[in-house]
PAFI-350091 format. One record per residue (C-alpha): residue number from 1; y, x, z. Coordinates in pm, whole numbers, padded with zeros to 5 digits. Each point is the difference from the previous one (the first is absolute). Layout:
BEGIN
+-----+--------+--------+--------+
| num |     c2 |     c1 |     c3 |
+-----+--------+--------+--------+
| NUM |      Y |      X |      Z |
...
+-----+--------+--------+--------+
***
This chain:
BEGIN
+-----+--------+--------+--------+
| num |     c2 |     c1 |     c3 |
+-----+--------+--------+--------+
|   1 |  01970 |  00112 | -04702 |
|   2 | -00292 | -00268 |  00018 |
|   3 |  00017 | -00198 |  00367 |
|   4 | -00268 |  00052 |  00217 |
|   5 | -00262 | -00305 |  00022 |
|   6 | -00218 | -00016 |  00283 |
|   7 | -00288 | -00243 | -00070 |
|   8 |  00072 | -00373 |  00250 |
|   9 | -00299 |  00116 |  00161 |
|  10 |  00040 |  00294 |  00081 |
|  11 |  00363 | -00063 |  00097 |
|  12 | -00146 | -00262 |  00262 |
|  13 | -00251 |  00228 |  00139 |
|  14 |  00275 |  00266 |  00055 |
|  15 |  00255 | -00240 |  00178 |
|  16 | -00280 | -00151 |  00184 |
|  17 | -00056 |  00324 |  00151 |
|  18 |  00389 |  00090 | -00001 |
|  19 |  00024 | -00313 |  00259 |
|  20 | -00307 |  00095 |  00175 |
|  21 |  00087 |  00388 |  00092 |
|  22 |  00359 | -00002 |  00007 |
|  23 |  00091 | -00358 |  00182 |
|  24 | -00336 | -00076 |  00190 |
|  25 | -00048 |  00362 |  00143 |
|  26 | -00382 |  00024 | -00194 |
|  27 | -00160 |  00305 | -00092 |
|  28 | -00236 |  00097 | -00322 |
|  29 | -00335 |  00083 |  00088 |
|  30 | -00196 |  00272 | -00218 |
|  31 | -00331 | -00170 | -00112 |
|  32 | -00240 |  00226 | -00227 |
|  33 | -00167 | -00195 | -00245 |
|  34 |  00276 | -00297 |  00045 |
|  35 |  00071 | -00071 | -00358 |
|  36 |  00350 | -00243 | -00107 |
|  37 |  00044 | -00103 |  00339 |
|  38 |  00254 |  00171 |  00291 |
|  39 | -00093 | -00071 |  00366 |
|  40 |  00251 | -00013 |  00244 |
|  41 |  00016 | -00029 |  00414 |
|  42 |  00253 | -00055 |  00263 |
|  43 | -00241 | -00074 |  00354 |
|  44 |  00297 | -00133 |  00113 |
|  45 |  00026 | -00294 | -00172 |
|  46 | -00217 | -00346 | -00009 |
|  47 | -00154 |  00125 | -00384 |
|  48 | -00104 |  00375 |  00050 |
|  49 | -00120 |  00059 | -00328 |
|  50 |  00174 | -00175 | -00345 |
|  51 | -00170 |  00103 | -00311 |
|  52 |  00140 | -00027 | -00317 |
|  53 | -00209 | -00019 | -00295 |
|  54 |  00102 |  00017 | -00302 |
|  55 | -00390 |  00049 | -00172 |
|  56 | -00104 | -00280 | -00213 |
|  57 | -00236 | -00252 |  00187 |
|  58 | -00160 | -00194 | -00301 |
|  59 | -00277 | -00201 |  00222 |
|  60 | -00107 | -00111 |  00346 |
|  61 | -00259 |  00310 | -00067 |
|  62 |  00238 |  00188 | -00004 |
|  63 |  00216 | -00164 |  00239 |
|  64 | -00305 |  00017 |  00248 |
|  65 | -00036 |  00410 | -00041 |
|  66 |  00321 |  00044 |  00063 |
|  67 | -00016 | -00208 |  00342 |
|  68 | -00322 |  00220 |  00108 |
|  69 |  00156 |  00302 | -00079 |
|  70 |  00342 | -00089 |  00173 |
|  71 | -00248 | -00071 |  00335 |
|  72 | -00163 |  00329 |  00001 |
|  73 |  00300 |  00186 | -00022 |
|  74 |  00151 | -00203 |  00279 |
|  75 | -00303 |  00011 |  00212 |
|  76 |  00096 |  00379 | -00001 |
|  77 |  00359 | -00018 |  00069 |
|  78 | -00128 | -00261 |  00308 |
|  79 | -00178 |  00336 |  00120 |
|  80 |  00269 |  00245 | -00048 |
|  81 |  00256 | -00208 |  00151 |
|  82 | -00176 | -00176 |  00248 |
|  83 |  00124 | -00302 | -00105 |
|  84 | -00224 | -00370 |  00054 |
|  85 |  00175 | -00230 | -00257 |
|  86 |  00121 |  00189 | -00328 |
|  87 |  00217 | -00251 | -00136 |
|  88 |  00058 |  00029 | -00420 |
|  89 |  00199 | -00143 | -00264 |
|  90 | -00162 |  00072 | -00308 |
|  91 |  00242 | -00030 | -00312 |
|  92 | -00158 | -00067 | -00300 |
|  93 |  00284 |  00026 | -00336 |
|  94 | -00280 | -00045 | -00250 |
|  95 | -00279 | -00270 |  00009 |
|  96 | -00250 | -00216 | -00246 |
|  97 |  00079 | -00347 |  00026 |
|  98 | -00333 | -00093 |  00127 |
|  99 |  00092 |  00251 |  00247 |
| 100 |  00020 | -00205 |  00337 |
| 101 |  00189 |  00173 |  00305 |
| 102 | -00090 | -00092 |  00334 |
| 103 |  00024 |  00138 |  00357 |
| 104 | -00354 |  00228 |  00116 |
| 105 |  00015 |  00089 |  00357 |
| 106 |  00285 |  00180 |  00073 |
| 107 |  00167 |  00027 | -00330 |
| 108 |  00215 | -00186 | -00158 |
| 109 |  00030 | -00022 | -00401 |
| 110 |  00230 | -00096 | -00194 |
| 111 |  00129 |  00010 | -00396 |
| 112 |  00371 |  00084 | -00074 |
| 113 |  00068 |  00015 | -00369 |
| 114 |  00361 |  00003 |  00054 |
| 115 |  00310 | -00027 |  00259 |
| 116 | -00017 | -00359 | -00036 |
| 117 | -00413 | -00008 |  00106 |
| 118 |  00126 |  00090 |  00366 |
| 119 |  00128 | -00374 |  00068 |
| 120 | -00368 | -00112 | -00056 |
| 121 | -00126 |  00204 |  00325 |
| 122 |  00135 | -00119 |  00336 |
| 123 | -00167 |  00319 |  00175 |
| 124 |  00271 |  00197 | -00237 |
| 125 |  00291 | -00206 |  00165 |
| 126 | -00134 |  00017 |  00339 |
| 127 | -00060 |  00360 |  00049 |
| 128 |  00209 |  00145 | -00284 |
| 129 |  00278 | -00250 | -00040 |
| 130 |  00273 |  00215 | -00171 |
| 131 | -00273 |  00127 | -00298 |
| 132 |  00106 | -00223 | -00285 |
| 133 |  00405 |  00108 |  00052 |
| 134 | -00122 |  00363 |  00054 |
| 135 | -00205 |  00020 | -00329 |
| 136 |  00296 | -00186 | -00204 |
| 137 |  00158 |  00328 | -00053 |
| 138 |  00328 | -00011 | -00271 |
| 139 | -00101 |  00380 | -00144 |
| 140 | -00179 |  00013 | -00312 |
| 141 | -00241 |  00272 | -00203 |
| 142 |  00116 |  00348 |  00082 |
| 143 |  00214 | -00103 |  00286 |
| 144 | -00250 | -00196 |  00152 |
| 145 | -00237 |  00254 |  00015 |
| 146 |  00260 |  00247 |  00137 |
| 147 |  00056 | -00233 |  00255 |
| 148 | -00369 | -00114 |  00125 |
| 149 | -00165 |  00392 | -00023 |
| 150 |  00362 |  00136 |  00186 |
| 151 | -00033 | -00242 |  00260 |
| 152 | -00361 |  00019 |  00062 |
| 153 | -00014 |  00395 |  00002 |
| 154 |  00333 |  00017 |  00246 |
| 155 | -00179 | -00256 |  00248 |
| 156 | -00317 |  00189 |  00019 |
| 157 |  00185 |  00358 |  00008 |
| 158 |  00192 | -00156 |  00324 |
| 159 | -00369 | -00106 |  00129 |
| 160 | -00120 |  00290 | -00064 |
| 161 |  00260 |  00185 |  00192 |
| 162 | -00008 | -00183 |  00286 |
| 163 | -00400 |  00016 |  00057 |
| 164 |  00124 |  00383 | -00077 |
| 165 |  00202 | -00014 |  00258 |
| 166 | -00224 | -00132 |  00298 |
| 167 | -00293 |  00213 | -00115 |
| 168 |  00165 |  00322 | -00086 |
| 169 | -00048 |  00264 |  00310 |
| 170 |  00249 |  00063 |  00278 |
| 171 |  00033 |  00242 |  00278 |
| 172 | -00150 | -00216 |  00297 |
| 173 |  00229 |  00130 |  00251 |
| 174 | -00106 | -00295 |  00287 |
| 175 | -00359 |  00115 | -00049 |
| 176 |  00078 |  00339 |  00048 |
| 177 |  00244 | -00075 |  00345 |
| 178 | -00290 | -00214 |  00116 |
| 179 | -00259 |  00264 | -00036 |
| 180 |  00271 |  00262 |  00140 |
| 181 | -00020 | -00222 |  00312 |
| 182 | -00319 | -00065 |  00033 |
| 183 | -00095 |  00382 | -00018 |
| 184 |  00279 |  00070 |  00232 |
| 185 | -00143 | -00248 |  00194 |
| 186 | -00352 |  00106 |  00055 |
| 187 |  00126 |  00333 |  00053 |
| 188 |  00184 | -00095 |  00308 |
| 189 | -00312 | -00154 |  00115 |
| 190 | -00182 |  00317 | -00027 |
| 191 |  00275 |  00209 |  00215 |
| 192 |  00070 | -00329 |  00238 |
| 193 | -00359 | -00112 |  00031 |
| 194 | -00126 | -00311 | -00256 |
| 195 | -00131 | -00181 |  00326 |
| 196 |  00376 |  00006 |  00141 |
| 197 |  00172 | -00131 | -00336 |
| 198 | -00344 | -00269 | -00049 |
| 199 |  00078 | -00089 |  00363 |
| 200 |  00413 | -00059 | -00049 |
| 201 |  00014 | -00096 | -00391 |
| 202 | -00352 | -00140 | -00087 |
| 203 | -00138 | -00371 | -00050 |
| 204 | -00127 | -00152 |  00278 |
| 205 |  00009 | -00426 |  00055 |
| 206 |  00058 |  00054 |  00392 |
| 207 |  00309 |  00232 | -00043 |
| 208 |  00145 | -00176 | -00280 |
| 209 | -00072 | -00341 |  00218 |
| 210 |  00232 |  00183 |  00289 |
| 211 |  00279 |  00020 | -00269 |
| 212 | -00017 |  00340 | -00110 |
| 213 | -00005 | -00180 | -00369 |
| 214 |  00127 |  00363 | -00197 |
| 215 | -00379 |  00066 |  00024 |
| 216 | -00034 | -00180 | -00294 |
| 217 |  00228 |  00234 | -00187 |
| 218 | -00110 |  00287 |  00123 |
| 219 | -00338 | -00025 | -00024 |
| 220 |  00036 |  00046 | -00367 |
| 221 |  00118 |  00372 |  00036 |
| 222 | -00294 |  00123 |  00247 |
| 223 | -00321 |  00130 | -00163 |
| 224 | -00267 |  00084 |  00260 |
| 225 | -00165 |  00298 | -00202 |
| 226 |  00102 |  00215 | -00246 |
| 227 | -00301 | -00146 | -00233 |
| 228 |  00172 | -00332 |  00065 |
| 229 |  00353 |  00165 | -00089 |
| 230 | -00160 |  00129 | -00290 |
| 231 | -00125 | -00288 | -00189 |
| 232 |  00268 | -00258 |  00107 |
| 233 |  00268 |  00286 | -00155 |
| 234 | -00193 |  00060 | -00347 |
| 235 | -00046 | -00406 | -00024 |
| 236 |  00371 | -00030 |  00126 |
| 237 |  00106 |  00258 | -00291 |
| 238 | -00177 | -00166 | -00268 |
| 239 |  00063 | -00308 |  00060 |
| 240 |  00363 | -00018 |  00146 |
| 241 |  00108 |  00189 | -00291 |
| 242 | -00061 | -00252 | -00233 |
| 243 |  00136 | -00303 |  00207 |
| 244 |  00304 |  00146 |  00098 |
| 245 |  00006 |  00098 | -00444 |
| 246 | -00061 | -00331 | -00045 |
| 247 |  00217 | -00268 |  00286 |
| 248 |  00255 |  00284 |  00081 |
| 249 |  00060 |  00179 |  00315 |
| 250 |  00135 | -00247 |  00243 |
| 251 | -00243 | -00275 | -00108 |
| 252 | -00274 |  00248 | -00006 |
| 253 |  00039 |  00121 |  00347 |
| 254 |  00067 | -00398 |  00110 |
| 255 | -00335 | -00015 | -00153 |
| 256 | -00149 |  00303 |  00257 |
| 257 |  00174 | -00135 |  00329 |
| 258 | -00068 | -00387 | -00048 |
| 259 | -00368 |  00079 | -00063 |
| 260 | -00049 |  00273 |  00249 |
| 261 |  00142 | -00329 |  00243 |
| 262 | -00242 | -00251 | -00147 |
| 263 | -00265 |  00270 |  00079 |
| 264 |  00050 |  00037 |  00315 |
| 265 |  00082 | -00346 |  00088 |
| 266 | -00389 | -00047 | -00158 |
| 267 | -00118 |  00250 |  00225 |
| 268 |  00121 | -00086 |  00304 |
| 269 | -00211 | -00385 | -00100 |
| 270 | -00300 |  00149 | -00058 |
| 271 |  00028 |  00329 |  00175 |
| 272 | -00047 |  00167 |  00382 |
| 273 | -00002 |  00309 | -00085 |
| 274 |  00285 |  00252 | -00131 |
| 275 |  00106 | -00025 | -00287 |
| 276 |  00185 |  00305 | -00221 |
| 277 |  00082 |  00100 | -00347 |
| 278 |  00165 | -00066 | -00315 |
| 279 | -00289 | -00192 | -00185 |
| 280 |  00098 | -00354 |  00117 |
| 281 |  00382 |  00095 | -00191 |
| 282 | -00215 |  00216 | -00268 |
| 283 | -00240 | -00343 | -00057 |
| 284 |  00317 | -00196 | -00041 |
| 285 |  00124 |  00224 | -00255 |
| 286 | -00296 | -00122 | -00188 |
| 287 |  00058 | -00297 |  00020 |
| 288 |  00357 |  00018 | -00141 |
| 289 | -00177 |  00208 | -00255 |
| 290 | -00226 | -00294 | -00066 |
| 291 |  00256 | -00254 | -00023 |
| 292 |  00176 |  00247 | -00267 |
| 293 | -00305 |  00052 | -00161 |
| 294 | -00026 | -00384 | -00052 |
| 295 |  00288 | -00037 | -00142 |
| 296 | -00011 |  00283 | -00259 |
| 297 | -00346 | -00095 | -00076 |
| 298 |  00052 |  00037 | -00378 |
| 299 |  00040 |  00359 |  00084 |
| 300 | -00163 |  00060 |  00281 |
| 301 | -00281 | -00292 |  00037 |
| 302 | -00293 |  00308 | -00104 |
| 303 |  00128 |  00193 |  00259 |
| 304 | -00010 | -00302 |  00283 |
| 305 | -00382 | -00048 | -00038 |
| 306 | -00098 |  00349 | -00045 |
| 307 |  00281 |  00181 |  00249 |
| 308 |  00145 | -00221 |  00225 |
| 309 | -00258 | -00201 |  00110 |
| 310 | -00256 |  00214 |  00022 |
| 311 |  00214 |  00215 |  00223 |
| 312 |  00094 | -00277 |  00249 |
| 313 | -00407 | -00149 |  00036 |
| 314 | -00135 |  00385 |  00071 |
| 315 |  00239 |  00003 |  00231 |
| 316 | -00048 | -00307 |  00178 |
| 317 | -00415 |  00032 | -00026 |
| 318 |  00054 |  00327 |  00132 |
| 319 |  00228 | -00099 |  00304 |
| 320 | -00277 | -00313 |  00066 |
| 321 | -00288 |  00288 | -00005 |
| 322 |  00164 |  00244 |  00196 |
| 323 |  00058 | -00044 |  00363 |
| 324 |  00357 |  00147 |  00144 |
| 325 |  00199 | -00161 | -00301 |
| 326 |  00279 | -00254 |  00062 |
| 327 | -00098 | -00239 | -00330 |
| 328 |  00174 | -00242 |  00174 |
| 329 |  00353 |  00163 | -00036 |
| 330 | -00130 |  00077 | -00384 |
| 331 | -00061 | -00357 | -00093 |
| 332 |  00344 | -00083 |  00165 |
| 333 |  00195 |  00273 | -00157 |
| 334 | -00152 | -00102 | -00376 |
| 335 |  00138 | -00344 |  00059 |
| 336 |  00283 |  00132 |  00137 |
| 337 |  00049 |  00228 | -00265 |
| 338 | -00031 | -00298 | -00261 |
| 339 |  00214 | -00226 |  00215 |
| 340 |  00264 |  00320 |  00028 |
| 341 |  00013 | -00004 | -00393 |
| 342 |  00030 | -00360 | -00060 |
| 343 |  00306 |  00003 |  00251 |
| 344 |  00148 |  00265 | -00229 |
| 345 | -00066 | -00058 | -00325 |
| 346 | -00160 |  00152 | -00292 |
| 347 |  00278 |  00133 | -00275 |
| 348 |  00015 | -00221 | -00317 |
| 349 | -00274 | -00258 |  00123 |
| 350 |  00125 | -00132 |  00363 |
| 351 |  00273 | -00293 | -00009 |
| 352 |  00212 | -00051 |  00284 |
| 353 | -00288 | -00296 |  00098 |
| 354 | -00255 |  00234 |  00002 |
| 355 |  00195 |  00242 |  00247 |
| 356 |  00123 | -00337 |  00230 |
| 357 | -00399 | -00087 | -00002 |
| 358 | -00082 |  00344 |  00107 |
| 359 |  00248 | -00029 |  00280 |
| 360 | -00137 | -00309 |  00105 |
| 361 | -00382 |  00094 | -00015 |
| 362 |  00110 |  00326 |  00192 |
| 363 |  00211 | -00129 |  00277 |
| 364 | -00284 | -00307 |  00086 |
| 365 | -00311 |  00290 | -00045 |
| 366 |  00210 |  00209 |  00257 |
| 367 |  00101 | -00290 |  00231 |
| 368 | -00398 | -00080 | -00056 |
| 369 | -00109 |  00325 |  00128 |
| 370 |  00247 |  00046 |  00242 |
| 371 | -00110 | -00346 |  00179 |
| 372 | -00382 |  00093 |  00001 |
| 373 |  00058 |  00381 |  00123 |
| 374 |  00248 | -00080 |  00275 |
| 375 | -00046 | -00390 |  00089 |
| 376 | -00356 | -00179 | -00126 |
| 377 | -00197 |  00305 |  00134 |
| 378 |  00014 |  00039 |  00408 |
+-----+--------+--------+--------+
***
């Protein structure tokens, strides 16, 4: 049986992404029209986008194409992922000799011919440092292949199930016990009297000032209208269900409580009237679904300009046009609601740093608040 031979080139271009998917945690992206190159991206890390390409660049015309077409498709990728500085390594494993390779903007170029090329680029041994001893691999021809398409197709099968995993739908039992509560709630009011439970349970700055400070919990659960009930349930539905799918149940419903305080810690600043309902903890949830959002953007970066955000500015304009709305205790509970989901993390992306940050960002924004509301302000 005749041994497999896999051109050097070729072999290069497939270790090169072998290192790139399976050790640095990068992902293809599906260009149309992107002919002999592979694009990759990890957000995460200090290049998001390596290209490899493997076309043959025979002049600096050439060379120069290539460059403006690279910028145009970054220039959307900027857009989708809302992301200022696109850094890129361009790998070139075919270029003319009067082909000369220098750094344009954001992107850096560079020409590796073979394993031994790598020494030449100190960027390689800064940011990639174990590349050369990963791509000196003892298999050869059949076995070689075996190995590099195996490992590559395992490592993006285990990506693949975890995004699975975080996106897939679950029954959003917290969501459904909140909005249990908050009906039973309201219906309560209606037998007890809604000016007898606003009068014991809602926000107000002077009660919560003579240390009935549970106000700021319970506000959260009163509604002062059925209209109001209404809407705050069918946002609460929509949009609870897919936090507590996507941070889990206890974090989720962290989430709802620590922004539903942050609301009405907000409202009590800027506020002298009462204050009920579940949009300041309903606002916070989008703002956890925000900070999710951001960090998903490959997947959900369309969906952030033409969902999310649109959502959260009617909102806001809306609350600024109408009189009667608390849009103080919305702006606090989206921060709150980002702040919330920094503090617990978002599954795959947030580091143990991120979550200690989060902490610390929350606990001073709370101590903040806490010192205006009950201190700064006689």
């Amino acid at each position: 049986m005749n041994e497999l031979v896999i051109d050097p080139k070729e072999e290069l271009v497939m270790k090169l992404l072998h290192y790139f998917i399976t050790e640095q945690g990068y992902n293809p992206i599906v260009l149309h029209g992107a002919k002999d190159e592979i694009w990759l991206e990890n957000l995460d890390n200090d290049y998001k986008i390596v290209r490899i390409v493997s076309n043959y660049i025979h002049n600096m015309e050439q060379f120069d194409y290539d460059t403006f077409k690279t910028k145009q498709i970054l220039k959307q990728i900027k857009k989708k992922t809302f992301t200022f500085n696109v850094n890129t390594l361009s790998i070139y494993t075919d270029i003319g000799d009067n082909v000369k390779l220098s750094p344009i903007d954001n992107i850096d170029c560079i020409y590796i011919k073979d394993i031994e090329d790598i020494d030449k680029y100190d960027i390689l041994k800064n940011n990639f440092p174990d590349l050369k001893n990963d791509l000196n691999m003892k298999e050869k021809g059949i076995e070689l292949f075996t190995k590099l398409t195996g490992d590559i197709n395992n490592t993006n099968e285990k990506k693949a199930e975890k995004v699975k995993n975080i996106f897939e739908i679950k029954k959003p039992i917290v969501t459904y016990i909140l909005l249990g509560i908050n009906i039973l709630i309201y219906i309560l009011m209606t037998i007890f009297g809604h000016d007898n439970f606003i009068l014991l349970f809602g926000l107000h700055r002077e009660a919560v000032l003579a240390g009935q400070y549970y106000r700021l919990f319970t506000c959260m659960f009163l509604h002062a209208n059925l209209i109001h009930l209404i809407f705050n349930m069918y946002a609460l539905n929509i949009i609870g269900s897919q936090i507590e799918n996507f941070f889990g149940k206890t974090k989720y419903l962290f989430t709802y409580i620590f922004s539903g305080l942050i609301a009405g810690l907000m409202s009590m600043i800027f506020t002298r009237s009462w204050s009920v309902g579940a949009s300041g903890a309903i606002f916070g949830l989008l703002g956890a679904l925000l900070y999710f959002g951001y960090h998903y953007r490959m997947y959900l970066g369309t969906v952030i300009k033409s969902q999310i955000l649109p959502i959260i500015i009617a909102n806001l304009a809306f609350g600024f046009l109408t009189t009667g709305i608390d849009n103080a205790a919305h702006i606090g509970g989206l921060i709150g609601g980002i702040i919330g989901a920094m503090m617990c993390g978002v599954k795959e992306k947030s580091d143990t740093s991120d979550k200690i940050n989060g902490i610390v960002i929350g606990l001073i924004f709370t101590l903040f608040l806490i010192y205006i509301a009950f201190i700064y302000i006689k």
